[in-house]
Each structure stands twice: as C-alpha cells, then as structure tokens.
VEXVOLUM-94381 format. One record per atom (N, C-alpha, C): x, y, z. Coordinates in steps of 0.05 Angstrom, whole numbers, padded with zeros to 5 digits, always signed. Layout:
BEGIN
XYZ/...
REM end
This chain:
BEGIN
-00818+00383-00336/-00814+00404-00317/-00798+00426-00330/-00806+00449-00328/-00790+00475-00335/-00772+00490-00326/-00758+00505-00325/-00737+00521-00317/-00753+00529-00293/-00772+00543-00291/-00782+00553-00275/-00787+00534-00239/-00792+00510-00261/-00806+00488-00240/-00787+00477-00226/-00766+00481-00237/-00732+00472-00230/-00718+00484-00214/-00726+00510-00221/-00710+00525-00196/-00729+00530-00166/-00753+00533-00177/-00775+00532-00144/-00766+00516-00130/-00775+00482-00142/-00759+00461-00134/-00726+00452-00117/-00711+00458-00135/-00687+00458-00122/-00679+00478-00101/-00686+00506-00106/-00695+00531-00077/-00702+00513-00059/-00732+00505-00059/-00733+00488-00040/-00727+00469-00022/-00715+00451-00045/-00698+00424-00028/-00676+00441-00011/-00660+00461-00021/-00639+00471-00007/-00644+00497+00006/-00671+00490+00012/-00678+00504+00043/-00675+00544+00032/-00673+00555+00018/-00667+00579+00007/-00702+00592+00006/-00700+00615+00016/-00716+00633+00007/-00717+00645-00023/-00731+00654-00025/-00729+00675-00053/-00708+00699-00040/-00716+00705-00019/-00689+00723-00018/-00662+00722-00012/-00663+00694+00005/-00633+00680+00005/-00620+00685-00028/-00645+00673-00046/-00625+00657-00065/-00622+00684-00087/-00631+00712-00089/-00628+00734-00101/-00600+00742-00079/-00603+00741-00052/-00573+00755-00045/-00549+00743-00059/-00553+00712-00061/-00532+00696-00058/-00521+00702-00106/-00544+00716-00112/-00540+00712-00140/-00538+00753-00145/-00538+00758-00127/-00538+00797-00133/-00563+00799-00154/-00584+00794-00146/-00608+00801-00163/-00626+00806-00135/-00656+00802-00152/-00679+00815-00129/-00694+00798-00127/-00718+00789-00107/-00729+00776-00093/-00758+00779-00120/-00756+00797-00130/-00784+00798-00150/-00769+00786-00178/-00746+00786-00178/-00733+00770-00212/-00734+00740-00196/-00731+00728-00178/-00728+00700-00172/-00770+00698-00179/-00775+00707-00166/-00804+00702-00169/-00820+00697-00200/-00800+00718-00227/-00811+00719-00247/-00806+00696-00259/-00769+00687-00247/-00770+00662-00269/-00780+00636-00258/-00785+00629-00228/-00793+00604-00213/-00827+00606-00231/-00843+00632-00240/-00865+00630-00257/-00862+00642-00284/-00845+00630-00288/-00834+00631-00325/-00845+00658-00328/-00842+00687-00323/-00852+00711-00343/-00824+00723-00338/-00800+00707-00336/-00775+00724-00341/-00756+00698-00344/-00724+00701-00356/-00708+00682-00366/-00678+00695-00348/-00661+00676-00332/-00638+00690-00321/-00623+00683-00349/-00608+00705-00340/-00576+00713-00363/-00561+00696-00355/-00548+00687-00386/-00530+00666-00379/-00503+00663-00357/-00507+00690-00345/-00478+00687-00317/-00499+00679-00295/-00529+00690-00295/-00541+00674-00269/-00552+00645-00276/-00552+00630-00297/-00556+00616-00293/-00533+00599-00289/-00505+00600-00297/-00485+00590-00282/-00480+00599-00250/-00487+00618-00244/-00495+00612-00213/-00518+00597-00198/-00539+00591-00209/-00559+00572-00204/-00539+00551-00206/-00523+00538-00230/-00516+00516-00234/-00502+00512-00209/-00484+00523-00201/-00469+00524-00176/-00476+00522-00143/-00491+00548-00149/-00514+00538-00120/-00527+00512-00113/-00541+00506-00128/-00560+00480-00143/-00546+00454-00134/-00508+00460-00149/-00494+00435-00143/-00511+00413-00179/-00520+00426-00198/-00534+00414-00221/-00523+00433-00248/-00517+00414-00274/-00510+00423-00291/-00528+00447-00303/-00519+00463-00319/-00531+00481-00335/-00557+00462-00355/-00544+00435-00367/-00555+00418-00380/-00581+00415-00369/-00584+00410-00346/-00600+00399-00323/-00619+00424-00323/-00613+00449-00317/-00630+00467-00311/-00649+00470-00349/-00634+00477-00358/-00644+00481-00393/-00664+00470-00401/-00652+00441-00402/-00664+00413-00420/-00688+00413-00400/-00704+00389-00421/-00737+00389-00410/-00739+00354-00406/-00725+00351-00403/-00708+00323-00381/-00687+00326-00363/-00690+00307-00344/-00672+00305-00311/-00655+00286-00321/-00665+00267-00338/-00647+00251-00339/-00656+00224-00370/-00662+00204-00368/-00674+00192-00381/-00708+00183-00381/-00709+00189-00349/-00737+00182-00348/-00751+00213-00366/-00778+00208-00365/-00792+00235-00369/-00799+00252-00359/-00801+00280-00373/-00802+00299-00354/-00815+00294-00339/-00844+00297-00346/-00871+00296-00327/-00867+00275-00308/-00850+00252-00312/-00849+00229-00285/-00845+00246-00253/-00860+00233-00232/-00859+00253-00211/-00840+00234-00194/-00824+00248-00183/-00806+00243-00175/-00790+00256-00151/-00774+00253-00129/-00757+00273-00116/-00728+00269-00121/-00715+00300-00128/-00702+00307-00139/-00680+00306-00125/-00663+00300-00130/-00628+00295-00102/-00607+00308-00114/-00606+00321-00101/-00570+00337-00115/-00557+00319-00105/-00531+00332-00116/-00500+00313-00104/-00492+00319-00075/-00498+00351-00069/-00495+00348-00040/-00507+00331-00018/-00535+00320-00031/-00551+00306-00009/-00548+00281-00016/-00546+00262-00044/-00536+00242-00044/-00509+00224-00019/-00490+00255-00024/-00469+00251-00011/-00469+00244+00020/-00491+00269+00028/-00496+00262+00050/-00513+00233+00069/-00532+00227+00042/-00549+00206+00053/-00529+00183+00062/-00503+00183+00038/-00495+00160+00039/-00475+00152+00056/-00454+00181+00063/-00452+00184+00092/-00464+00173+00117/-00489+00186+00115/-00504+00177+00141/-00514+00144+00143/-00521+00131+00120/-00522+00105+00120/-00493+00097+00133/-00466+00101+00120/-00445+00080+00128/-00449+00093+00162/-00456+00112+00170/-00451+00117+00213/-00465+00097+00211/-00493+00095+00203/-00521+00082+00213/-00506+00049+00213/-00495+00041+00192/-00482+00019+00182/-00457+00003+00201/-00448+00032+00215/-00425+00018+00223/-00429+00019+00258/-00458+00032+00261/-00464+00030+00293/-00484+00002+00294/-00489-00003+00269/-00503-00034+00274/-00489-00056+00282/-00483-00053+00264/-00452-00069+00262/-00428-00075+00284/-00428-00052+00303/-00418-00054+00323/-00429-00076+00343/-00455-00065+00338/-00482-00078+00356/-00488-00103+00356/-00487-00111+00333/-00480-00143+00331/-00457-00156+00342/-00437-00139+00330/-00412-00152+00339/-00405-00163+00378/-00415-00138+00385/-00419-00140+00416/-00435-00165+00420/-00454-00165+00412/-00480-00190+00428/-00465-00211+00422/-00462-00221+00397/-00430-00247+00388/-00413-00243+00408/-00398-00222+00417/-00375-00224+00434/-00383-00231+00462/-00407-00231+00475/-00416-00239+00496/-00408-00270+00497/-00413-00283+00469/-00404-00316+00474/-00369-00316+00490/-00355-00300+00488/-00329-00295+00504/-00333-00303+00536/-00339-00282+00550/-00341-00291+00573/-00349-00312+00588/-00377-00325+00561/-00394-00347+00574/-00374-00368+00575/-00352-00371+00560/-00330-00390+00552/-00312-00394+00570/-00291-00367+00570/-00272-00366+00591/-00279-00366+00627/-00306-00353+00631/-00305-00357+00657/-00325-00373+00664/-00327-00391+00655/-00342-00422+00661/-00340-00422+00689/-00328-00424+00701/-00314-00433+00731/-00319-00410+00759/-00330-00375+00744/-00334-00364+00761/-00359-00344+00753/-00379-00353+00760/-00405-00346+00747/-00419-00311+00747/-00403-00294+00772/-00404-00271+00780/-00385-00259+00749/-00366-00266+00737/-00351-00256+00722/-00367-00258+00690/-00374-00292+00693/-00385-00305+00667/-00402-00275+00661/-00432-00269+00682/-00454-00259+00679/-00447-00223+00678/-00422-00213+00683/-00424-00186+00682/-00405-00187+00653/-00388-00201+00648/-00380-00198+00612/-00400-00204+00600/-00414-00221+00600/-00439-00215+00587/-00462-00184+00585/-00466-00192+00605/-00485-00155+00605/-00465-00140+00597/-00437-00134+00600/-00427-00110+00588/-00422-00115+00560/-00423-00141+00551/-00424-00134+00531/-00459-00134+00510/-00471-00142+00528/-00508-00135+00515/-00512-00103+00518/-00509-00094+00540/-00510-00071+00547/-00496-00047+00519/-00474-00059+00517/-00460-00043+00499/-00466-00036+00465/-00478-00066+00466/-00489-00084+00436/-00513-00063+00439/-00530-00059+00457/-00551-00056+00453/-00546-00015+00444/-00530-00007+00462/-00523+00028+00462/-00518+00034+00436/-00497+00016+00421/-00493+00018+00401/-00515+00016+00374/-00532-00005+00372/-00559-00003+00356/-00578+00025+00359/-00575+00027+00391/-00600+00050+00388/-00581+00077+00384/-00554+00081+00380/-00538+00099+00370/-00549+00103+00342/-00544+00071+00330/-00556+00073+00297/-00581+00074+00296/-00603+00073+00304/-00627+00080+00307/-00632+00109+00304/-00618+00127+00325/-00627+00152+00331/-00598+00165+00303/-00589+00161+00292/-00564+00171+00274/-00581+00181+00253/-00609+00173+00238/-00613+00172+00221/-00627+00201+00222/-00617+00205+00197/-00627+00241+00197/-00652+00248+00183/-00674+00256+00192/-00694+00251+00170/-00700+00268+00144/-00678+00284+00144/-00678+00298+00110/-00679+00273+00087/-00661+00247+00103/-00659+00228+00087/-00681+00208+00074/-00701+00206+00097/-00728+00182+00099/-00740+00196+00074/-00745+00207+00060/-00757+00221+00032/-00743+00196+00008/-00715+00195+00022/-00702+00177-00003/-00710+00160-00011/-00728+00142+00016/-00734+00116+00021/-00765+00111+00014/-00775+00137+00013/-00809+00139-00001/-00813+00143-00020/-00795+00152-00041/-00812+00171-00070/-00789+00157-00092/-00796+00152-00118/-00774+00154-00140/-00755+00180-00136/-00735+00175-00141/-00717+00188-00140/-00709+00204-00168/-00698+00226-00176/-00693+00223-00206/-00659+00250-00199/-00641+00241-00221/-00621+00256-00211/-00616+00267-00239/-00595+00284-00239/-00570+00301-00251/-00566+00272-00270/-00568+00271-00288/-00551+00246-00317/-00526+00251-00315/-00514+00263-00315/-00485+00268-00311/-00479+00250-00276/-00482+00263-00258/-00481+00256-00234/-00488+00234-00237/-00514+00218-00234/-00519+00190-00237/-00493+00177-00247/-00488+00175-00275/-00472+00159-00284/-00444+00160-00263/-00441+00189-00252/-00413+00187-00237/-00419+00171-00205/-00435+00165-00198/-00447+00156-00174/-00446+00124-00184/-00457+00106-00212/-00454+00091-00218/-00426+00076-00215/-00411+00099-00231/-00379+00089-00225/-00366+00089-00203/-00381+00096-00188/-00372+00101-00154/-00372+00075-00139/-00407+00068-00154/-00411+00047-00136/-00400+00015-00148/-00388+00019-00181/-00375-00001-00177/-00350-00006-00174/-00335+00016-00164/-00310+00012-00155/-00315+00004-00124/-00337+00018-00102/-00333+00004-00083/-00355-00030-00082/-00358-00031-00097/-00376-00059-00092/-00349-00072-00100/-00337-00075-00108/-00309-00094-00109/-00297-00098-00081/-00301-00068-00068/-00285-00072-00047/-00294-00080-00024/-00336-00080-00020/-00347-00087-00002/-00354-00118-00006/-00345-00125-00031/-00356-00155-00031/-00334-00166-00028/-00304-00159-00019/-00276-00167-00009/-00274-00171+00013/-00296-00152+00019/-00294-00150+00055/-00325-00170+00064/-00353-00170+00041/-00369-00187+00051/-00361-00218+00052/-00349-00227+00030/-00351-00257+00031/-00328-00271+00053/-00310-00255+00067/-00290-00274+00075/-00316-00267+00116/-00328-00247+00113/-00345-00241+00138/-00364-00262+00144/-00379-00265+00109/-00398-00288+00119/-00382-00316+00128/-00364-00325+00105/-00353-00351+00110/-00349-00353+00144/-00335-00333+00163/-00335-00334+00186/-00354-00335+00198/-00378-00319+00192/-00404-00316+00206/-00422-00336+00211/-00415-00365+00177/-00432-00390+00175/-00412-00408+00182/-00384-00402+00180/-00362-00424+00198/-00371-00421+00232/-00374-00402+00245/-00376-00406+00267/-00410-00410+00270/-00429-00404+00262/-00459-00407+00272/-00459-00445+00268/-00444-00451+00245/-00445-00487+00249/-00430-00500+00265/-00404-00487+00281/-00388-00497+00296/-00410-00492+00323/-00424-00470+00322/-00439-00474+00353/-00458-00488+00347/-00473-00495+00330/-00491-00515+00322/-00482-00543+00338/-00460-00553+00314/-00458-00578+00327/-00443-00577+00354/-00437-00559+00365/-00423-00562+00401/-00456-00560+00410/-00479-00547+00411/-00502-00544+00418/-00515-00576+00415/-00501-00583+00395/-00517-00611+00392/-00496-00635+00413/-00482-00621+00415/-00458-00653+00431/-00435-00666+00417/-00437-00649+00392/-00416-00671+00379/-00389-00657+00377/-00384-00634+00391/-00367-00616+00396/-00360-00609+00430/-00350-00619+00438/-00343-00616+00468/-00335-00590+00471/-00352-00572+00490/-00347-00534+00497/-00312-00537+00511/-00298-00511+00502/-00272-00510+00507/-00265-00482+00501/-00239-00473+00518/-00229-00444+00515/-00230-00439+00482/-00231-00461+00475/-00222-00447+00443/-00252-00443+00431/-00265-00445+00433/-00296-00427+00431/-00298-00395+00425/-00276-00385+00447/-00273-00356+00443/-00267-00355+00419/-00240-00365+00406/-00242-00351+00371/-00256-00365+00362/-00282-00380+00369/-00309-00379+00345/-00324-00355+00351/-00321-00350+00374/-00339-00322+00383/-00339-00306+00359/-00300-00301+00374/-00293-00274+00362/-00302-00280+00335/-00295-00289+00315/-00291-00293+00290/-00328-00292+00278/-00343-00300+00301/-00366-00291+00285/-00377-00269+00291/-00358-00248+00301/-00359-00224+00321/-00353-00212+00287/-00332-00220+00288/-00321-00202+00259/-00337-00208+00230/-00348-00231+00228/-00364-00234+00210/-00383-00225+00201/-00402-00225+00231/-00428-00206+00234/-00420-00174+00231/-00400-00161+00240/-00389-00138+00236/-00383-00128+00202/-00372-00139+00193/-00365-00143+00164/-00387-00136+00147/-00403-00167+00153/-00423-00159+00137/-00443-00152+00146/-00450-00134+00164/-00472-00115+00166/-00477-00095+00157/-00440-00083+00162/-00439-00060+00152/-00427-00053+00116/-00417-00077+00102/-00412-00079+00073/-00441-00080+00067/-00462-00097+00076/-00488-00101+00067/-00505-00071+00066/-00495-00066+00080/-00520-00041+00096/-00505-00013+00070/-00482-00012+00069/-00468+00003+00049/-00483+00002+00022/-00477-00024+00015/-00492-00028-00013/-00505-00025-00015/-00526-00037+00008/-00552-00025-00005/-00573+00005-00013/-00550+00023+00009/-00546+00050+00004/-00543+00060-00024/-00523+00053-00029/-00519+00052-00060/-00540+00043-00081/-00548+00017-00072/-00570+00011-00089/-00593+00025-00091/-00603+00034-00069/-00621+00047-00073/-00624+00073-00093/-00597+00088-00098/-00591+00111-00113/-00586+00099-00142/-00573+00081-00146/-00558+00075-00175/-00580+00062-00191/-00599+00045-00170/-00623+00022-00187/-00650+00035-00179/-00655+00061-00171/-00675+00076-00158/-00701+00061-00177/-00692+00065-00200/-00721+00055-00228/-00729+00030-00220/-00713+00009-00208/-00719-00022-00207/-00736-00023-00168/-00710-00012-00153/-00724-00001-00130/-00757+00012-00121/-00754+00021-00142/-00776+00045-00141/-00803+00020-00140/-00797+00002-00160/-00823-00010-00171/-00828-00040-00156/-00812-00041-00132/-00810-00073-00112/-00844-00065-00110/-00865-00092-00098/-00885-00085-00082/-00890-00067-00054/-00854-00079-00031/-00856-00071-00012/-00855-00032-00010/-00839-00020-00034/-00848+00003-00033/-00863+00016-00035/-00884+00008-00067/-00899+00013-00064/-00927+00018-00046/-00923-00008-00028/-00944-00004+00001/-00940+00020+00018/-00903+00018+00012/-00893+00047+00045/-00911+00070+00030/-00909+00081-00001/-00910+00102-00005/-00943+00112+00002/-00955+00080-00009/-00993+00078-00008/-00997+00089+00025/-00988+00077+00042/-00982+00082+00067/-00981+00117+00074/-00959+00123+00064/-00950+00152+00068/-00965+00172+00058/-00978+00164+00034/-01006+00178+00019/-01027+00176+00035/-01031+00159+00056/-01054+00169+00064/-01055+00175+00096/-01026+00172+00103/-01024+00192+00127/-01020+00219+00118/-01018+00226+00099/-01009+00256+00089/-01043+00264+00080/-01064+00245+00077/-01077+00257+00071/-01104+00252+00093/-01100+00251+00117/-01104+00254+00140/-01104+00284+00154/
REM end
C-alpha cells in the first residue's frame, strides 16, 4: 500500500473529508486529492501533520509496510485512538456482564434467608433476576458498532504501537489473572458446595448465603478479567485470531451479505 493509499484510508477510518482534512493541515481540497492519487508528495511539515492527525508514525505513512505482515495483505487498519477505544468499550461491555451474572448468583440469597416467608423469598429473587437481567441487556446494547469491524477482518497496526499495546497487555494479564484465579476457585468452590447440598449430603442452612455470595463474586471476577483479555487478545494475537475456523465462517458469512 502507498502513501497515497494510506492517507485515503486513514481519512476515512477517521471520518474526515478531503476538506476537513486540507482545513485541519492549511492546504486545499485539490492537494489532498493529488496525493490520496499519488500525482503529488506532502512536504515534510505536512506530513508530520498527517502523522498527528492519523495518531501513526511518519515511519508508517513512508514505508511500504504497516508492520511485519505484507503490504498487499488486506487488512483493517486501527489507529491508537480506536484501539483505545474498542478496548474501553469491551471492559463497560465486560463489566455490565459481569454484573449480570453476579445478580442471578445473588438471587441464591433470598432463596436461603427467607425460607420461612415465601412472599419475601420470591420478590428478592425477581429483584434480583430483574436486575441481572437490565444489567446484560445494558452490555448488549453498550457495544458500539464502529467496533464489530474488529471482530470481522485481520487487523494490521502501527509496529511501533503494536509492540506498545503488547507491553500493555502483559502488564495487565498479570493483573487479570490475580483477579481470575482466586474468582474461579470461588466460582468452582461454591458450584460443588451446591452440588453436593442438591444431592443431600449437605443439609441447606443460613450459611448458604456466603456460598451465594462468594460465587456472586467469582462469576463477577471472572467474567469481566476474561472478557478483558480477550479484548486484548484479539489486538495483540490478531495473526493467530485472524486464522481460527470460527472466523473465518463470520467473515464467509459477512461476504455474502455484503454481496447481496
């Protein structure tokens, strides 16, 4: 891909006209045009304003690679501003799931403590399904669809950026797998403690509630450490991602509603 094909491209992703992006650089709407079809070259102060606008190295615009893959690989292109944002919007998406679970678990509360008055048992319950449920379709409707592109096409980034996104993600995978493993241990401590009370060999008692809770917090934990990562993964391992079967179907899929 060329200079030219680079800047059409990235204009695009970031929503810019040809004349947005000449105001925003003090040039004209017919010089953005010459170089997006290579019969003109910006001076080296506009192309440090591309670099800037862009949010992408000078390197990046120049060179006749994005990164390691090859040029010609087709690909969609992610700045750092939209990375940033996707991954944003995953942890809301992440942490309204997460809620959502936690609630339906916390319903085992009421069923516990008010054994004895069934009008009470049955409305802590619904308030807390009710709530479990507001909360999922919160994370349902959160998801912004500038992002669903992420989840269809190879991705290809900034080489510079990548690697700093790398180091990103393994400073927090230390910190989400601190917070996943002590979530699950609670999540599979309490799903076996209701197991065997479901089977009889555990007599039901007030103290049920902290199995609730505790697989309240587990399920919470790790929905939302899981749901994180894999945010991440998708950006850092895009090449390995890219090539699962199940994507490949979404994209076969999307090719031929697009060509409908």
């Amino acid at each position: 891909m060329n200079l030219g094909e680079k800047i059409f491209k990235l204009r695009k992703e970031k929503g810019l006209s040809q004349e947005n992006l000449a105001e925003q650089l003090g040039t004209t709407r017919q010089a953005i045009s010459k170089w997006e079809n290579n019969q003109g070259f910006p001076e080296t102060e506009k192309l440090l304003q591309l670099s800037n606008i862009f949010e992408v190295s000078t390197d990046f615009l120049l060179k006749d690679e994005k990164s390691k893959k090859d040029a010609d690989e087709k690909g969609y292109y992610v700045s750092r501003e939209m990375a940033k944002g996707y991954l944003a919007n995953e942890k809301r998406m992440s942490r309204y799931m997460g809620i959502g679970f936690m609630f339906w678990a916390l319903a085992g509360i009421p069923y516990v403590m008010f054994s004895a008055n069934t009008m009470l048992r049955y409305l802590g319950i619904a308030i807390c399904v009710i709530i479990g449920i507001i909360s999922i379709v919160f994370a349902m409707f959160s998801e912004q669809i500038q992002y669903k592109v992420l989840k269809q096409e190879p991705l290809l980034f900034d080489y510079d950026y990548l690697k700093e996104l790398s180091r990103e993600y393994a400073v927090n995978k230390k910190k989400y797998v601190a917070v996943a493993i002590p979530c699950t241990t609670l999540f599979i401590s309490g799903f076996v403690f209701l197991a065997f009370t479901q089977r009889g060999n555990i007599a039901w008692s007030d103290y049920h509630s902290l199995v609730f809770l505790g697989f309240a917090i587990g399920l919470l934990g790790f929905v939302y450490s899981a749901g994180v990562m894999e945010a991440y993964e998708l950006l850092v391992y895009n090449e390995k991602y890219s090539t699962h079967l199940f994507f490949k179907i979404k994209r076969k899929i999307k090719e031929k509603i697009n060509d409908l």
